[in-house]
C-alpha positions as CSV (number, residue, x, y, z in Angstrom):
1,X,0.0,0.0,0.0
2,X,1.4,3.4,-0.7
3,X,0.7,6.5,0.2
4,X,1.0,10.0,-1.8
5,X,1.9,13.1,-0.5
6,X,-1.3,14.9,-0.1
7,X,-2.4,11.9,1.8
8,X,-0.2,12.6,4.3
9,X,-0.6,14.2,7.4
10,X,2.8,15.8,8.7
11,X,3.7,16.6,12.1
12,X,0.8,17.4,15.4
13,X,-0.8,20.0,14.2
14,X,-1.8,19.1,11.0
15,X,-3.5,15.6,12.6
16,X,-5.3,17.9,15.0
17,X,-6.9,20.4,12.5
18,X,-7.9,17.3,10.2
19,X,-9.8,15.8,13.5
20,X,-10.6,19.4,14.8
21,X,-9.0,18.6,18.4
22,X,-6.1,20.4,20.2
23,X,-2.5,19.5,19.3
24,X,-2.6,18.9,23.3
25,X,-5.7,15.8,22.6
26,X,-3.9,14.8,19.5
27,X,-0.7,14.5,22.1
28,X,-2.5,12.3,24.7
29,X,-3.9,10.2,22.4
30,X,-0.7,9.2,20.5
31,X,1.0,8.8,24.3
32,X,-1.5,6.6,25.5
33,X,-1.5,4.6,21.8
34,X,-5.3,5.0,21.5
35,X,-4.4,6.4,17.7
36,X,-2.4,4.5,14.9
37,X,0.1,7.0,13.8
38,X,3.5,6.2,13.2
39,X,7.2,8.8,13.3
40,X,8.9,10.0,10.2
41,X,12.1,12.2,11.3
42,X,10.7,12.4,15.1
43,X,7.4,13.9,13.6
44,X,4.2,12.0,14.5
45,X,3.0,11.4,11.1
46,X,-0.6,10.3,10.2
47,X,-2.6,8.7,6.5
48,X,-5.7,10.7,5.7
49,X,-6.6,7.4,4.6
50,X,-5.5,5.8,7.5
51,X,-7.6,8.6,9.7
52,X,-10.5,7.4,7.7
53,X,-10.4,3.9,8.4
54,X,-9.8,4.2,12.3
55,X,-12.7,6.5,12.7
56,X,-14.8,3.9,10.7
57,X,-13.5,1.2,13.5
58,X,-14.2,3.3,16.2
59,X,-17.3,4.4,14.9
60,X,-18.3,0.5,14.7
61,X,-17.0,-0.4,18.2
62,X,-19.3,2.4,19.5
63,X,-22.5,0.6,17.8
64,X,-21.9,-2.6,18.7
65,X,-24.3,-3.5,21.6
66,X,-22.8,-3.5,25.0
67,X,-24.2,-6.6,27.6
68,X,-25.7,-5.4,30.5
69,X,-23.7,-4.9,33.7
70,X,-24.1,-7.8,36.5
71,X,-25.8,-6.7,39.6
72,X,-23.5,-6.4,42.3
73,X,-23.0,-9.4,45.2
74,X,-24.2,-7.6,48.6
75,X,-21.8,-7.1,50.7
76,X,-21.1,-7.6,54.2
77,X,-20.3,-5.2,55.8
78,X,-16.5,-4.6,56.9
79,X,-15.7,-5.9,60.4
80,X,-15.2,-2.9,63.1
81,X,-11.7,-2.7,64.0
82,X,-11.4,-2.1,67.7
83,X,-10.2,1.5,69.3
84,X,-6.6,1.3,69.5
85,X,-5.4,3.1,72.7
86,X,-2.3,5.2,72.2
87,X,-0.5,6.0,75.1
88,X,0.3,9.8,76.2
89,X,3.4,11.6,76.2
């Protein structure tokens, strides 16, 4: 698969106006490797095409139905620890 040019997107800031966030979210994201993007020369470098396809997974995650949370066990309740007596100075 190649990429051209204009499919590229160069550095922060121009990932961050493509998905109209902060450079600061674009940032986190890539630190945290919630976003595929990948380093050309120490810049974080992105596809447009590549963009395109993890918003269509993400989009899909987000419709898939989640199951139900499980009712929580009752529980007992925490044994009282006794008064500690401290001695004076």
């Amino acid at each position: 698969m190649s990429t051209d040019e204009s499919d590229l997107l160069y550095g922060v800031p121009a990932i961050a106006r493509h998905l109209k966030m902060t450079d600061r979210q674009v940032y986190h994201l890539d630190a945290k490797g919630q976003i595929p993007t990948f380093r050309v020369g120490g810049k974080v470098c992105w596809s447009r095409s590549g963009v395109a396809r993890w918003l269509a997974e993400q989009e899909a995650a987000a419709r898939q139905p989640r199951p139900a949370p499980k009712p929580a066990a009752p529980q007992a309740p925490a044994a009282v620890r006794p008064e500690v007596r401290r001695r004076g100075r």
